[in-house]
C-alpha positions in Angstrom: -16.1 -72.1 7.4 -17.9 -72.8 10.7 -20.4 -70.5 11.3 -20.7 -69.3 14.7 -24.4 -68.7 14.3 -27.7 -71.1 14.9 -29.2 -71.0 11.2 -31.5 -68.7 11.5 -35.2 -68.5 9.4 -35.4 -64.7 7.7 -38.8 -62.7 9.6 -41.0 -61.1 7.6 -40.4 -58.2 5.2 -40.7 -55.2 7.2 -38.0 -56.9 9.7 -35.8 -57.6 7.3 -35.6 -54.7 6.1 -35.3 -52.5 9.7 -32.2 -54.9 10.0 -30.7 -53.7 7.0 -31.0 -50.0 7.5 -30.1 -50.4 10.9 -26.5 -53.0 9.9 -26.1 -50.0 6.9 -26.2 -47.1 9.5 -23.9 -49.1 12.1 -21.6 -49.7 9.3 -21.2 -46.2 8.2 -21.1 -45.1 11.4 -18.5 -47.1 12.9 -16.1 -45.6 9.9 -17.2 -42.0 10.5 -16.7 -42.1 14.3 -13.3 -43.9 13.8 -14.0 -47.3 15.1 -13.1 -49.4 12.0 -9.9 -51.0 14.1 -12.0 -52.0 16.7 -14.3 -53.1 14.4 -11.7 -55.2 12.4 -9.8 -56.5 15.3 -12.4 -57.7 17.2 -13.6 -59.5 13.5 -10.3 -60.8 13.4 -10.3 -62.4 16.7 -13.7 -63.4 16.5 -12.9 -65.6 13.0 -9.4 -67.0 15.1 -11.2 -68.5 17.2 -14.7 -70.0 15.4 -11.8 -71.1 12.5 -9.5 -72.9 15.9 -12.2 -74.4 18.4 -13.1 -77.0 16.1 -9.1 -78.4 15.6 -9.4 -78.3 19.9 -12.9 -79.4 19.9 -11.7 -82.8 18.7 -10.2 -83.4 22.1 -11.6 -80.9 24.4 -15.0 -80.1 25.0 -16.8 -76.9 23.2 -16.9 -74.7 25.9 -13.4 -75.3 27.1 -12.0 -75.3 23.8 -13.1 -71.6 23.0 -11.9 -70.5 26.5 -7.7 -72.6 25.4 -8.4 -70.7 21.8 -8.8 -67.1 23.8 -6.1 -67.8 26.2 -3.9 -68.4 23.7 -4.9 -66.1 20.8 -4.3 -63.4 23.5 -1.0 -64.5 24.5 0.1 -64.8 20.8 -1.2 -61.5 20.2 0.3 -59.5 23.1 3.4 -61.4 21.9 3.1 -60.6 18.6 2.6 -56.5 19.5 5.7 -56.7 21.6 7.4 -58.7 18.5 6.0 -55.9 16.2 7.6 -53.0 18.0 11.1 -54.7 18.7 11.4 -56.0 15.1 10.5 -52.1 13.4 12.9 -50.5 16.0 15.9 -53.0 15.0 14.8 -53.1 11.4 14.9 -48.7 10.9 18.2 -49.0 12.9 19.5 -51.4 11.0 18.6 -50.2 7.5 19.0 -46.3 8.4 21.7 -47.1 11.3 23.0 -43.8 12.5 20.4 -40.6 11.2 23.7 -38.2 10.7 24.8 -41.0 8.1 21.6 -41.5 6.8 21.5 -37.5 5.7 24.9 -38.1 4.3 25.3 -41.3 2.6 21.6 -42.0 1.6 19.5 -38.7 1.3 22.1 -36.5 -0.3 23.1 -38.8 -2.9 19.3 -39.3 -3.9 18.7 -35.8 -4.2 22.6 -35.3 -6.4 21.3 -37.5 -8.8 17.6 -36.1 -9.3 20.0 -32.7 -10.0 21.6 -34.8 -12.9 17.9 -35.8 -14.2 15.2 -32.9 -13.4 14.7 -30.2 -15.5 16.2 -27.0 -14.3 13.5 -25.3 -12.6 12.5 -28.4 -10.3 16.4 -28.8 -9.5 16.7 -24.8 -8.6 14.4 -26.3 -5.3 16.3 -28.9 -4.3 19.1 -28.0 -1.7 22.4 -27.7 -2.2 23.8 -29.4 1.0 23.1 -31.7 3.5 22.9 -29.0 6.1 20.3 -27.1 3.5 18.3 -30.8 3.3 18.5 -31.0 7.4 17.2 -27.4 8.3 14.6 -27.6 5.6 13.4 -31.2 7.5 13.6 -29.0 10.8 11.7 -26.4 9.6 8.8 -28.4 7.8 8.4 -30.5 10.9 7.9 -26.6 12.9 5.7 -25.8 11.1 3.6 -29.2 10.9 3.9 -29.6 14.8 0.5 -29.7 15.7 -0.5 -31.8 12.7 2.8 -34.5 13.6 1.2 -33.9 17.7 -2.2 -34.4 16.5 -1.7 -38.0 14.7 0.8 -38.9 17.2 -2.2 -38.9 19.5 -4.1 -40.6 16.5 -2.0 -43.5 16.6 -1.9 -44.0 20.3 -6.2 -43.8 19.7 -5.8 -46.1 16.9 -4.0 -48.7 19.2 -6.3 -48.4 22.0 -9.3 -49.1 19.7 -7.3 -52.3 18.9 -7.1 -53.7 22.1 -10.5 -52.9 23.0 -11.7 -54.8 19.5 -9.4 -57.7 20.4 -11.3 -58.0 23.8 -14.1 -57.6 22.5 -13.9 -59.9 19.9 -12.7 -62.7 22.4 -15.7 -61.9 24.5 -18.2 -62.6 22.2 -16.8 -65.4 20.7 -16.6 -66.8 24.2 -20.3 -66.0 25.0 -23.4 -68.2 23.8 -25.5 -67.3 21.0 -29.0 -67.8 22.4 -31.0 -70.7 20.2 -33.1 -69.0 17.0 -36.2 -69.9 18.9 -35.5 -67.7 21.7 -34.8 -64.7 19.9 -37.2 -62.0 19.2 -37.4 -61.1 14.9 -35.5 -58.4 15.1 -32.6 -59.6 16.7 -32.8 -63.2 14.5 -32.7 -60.7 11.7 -29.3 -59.1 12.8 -27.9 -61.8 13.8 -27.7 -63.1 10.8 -27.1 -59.4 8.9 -23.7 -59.7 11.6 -23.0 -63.6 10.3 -22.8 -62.5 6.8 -20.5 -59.9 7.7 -18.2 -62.3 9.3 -18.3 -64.4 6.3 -17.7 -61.4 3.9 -15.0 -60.3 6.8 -13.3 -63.9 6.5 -13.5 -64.1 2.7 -11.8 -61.1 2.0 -9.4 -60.5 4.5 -7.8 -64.2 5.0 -7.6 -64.5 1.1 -5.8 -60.8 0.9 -3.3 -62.1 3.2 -2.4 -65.0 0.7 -2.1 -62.2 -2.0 0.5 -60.2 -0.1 2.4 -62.9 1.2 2.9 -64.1 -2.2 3.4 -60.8 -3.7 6.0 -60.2 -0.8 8.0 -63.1 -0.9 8.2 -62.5 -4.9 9.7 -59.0 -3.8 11.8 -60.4 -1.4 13.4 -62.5 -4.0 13.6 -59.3 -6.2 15.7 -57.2 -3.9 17.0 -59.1 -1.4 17.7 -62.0 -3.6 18.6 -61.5 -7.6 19.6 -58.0 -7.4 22.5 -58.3 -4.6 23.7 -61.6 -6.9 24.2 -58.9 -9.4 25.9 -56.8 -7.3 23.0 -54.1 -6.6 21.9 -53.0 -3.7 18.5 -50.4 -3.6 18.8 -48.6 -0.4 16.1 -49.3 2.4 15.5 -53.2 0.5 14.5 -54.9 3.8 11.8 -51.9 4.4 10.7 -52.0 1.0 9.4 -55.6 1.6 7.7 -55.0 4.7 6.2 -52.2 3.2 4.8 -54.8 0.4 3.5 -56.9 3.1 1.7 -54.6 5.1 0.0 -52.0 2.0 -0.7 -55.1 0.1 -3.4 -56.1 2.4 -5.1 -53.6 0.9 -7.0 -55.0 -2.4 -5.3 -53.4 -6.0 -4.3 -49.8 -4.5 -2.0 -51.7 -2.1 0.1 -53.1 -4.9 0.7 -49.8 -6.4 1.5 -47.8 -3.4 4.5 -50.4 -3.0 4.8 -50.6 -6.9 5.4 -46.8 -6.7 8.1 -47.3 -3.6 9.9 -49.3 -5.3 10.5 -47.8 -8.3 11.4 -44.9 -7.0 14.2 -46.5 -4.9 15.1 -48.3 -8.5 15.8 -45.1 -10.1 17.6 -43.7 -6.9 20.4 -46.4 -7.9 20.3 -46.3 -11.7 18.3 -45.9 -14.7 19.0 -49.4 -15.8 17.9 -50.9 -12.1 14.7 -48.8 -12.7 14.0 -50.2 -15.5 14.3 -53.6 -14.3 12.0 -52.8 -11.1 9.9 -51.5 -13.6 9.5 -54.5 -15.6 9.1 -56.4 -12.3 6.7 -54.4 -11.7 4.4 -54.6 -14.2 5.0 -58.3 -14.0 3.8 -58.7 -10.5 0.6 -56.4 -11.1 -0.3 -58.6 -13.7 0.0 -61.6 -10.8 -2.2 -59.3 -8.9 -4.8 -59.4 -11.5 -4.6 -63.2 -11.9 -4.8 -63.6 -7.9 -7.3 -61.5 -7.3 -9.2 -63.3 -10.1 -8.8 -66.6 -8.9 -8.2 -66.2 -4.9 -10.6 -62.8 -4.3 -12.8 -63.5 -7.1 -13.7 -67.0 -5.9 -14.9 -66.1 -2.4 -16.8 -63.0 -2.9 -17.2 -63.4 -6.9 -15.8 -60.2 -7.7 -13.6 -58.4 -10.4 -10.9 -56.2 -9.5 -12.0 -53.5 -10.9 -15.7 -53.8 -8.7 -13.1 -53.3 -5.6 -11.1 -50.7 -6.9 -14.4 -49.0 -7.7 -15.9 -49.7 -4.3 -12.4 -48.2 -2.9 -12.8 -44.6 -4.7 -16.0 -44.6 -3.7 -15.2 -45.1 -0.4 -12.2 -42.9 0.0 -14.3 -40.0 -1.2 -16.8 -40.4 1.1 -14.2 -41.3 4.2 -10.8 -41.2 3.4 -8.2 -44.1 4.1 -10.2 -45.5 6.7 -13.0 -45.9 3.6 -10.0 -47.4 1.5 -9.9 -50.3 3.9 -13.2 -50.7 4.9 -14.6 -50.8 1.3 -13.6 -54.6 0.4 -15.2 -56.2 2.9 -18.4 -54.0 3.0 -18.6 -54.7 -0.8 -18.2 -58.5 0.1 -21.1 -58.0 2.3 -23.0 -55.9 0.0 -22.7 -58.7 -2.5 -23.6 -61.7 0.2 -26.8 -60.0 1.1 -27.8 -59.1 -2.7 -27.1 -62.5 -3.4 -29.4 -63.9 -0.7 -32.2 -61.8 -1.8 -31.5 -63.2 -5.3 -30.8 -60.0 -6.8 -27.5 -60.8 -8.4 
């Protein structure tokens, strides 16, 4: 990978380490204030462009190349929001089409065959119509109106945060880093705390995205492919991939949260298709073992199992946003260790 950053000669030890308490608090900060989107969007726009100006370089110069890269990054990403929104709302109408239906001919059924499985005193709280399933929806969603209000506005923060990373991202990948010699300790020192991050940003991320496309397109074959030859159809398939695609971005956990999904709309059809998903299952967790060994492992030299750990440690501390933010602070974690020759 390019690096965006003048090599840079490490100050002395008293810098060095100000830098690193000072990149460790920013860190920690940015995921307790919320920020983390902004914080990987703007990463993500920032790598787009350092990994696409030297393809443009060839034929335009430097600084025009990075101002084509931006143009067009934020064209394709405006276009890709608007894309986004247009392809969930005809996707959800196409797979749950008409929500009266969707009560009757996809909901109802599920729960009338947990009735035939459950023991008795889990099916005694299950309702007995569709009208019982509909007022209990009503009335959970009452009573949860402030919470549904509250991350309605959450999401509409979320997206903001976006944007402004995007922007922000573009900018500084647009401005000039100033040459090592005209920098002041301190500032060399982060600079190069915030190049490692990109690195560790780039390594994990861009390699995760290989993961989940090929765990995806192995569960698109799955349900949208062999199963429908046989004559099965799991309700809500086509959601059920994008679901894979999207969670799987997440290192290990993601695999089982769409694992889980997936199983569960296996069983809603038949023992027998549960089974199989089950078996598939299993088969495509061991493929996320072997990737992560040999596409994760290899760019930030880590074991599955240091992730997963970095994850719980993370989620307890922060929640989701701690979920995501833990691979590629652990990436980084390990870069700087490694340059200090601790590992």
């Amino acid at each position: 990978m390019d690096s965006p950053l003048p090599a840079l000669r490490e100050p002395s030890p008293a810098i060095r380490y100000a830098s690193y308490l000072l990149t460790a608090a920013a860190l920690l900060l940015i995921v307790e204030i919320h920020l983390l989107p902004a914080l990987l969007a703007g990463l993500l726009v920032f790598e787009l462009v350092q990994a696409m100006v030297p393809l443009l370089g060839r034929r335009i110069s430097g600084d025009r190349a990075r101002v084509v890269v931006v143009a067009v990054l934020g064209a394709v990403v405006v276009g890709l929001l608007i894309l986004l929104i247009l392809g969930a709302i005809s996707l959800f109408h196409s797979e749950i089409g008409n929500p009266q239906l969707l009560w009757q001919q996809q909901l109802m059924p599920l729960v009338e065959k947990a009735r035939q499985q459950l023991p008795p005193i889990l099916v005694n709280n299950l309702p007995d119509s569709v009208d019982d399933l509909r007022v209990g929806a009503i009335e959970l969603a009452r009573k949860h109106a402030a919470t549904l209000q509250l991350a309605g506005k959450g999401a509409v923060r979320v997206f903001v945060h976006i944007i402004i990373g995007l922007v922000l991202g573009a900018i500084v990948a647009l401005s000039r880093t100033r040459p090592a010699h005209q920098m002041g300790p301190l500032a060399g020192a982060l600079s190069l705390r915030c190049q490692r991050l990109a690195e560790a940003f780039h390594n994990i991320v861009f390699a995760q995205i290989k993961i989940s496309l090929i765990n995806t397109l192995f569960t698109a074959i799955f349900l949208l492919g062999v199963l429908p030859l046989m004559g099965i159809h799991v309700p809500l398939a086509k959601t059920l991939v994008v679901v894979t695609f999207v969670v799987g971005l997440l290192p290990v956990i993601g695999n089982l949260i769409s694992n889980t999904a997936i199983a569960i709309a296996g069983l809603s059809v038949s023992l027998g298709v549960g089974i199989a998903a089950l078996v598939f299952l299993i088969l495509i967790h061991k493929l996320e073992y072997f990737l992560n060994a040999r596409i994760v492992g290899t760019q930030i030299r880590a074991r599955a199992w240091e992730l997963l750990v970095a994850m719980l440690l993370m989620e307890a501390a922060f929640g989701l946003p701690g979920v995501i933010a833990a691979p590629i602070y652990y990436a980084y974690l390990k870069s700087e260790l490694e340059a200090e020759q601790l590992l």
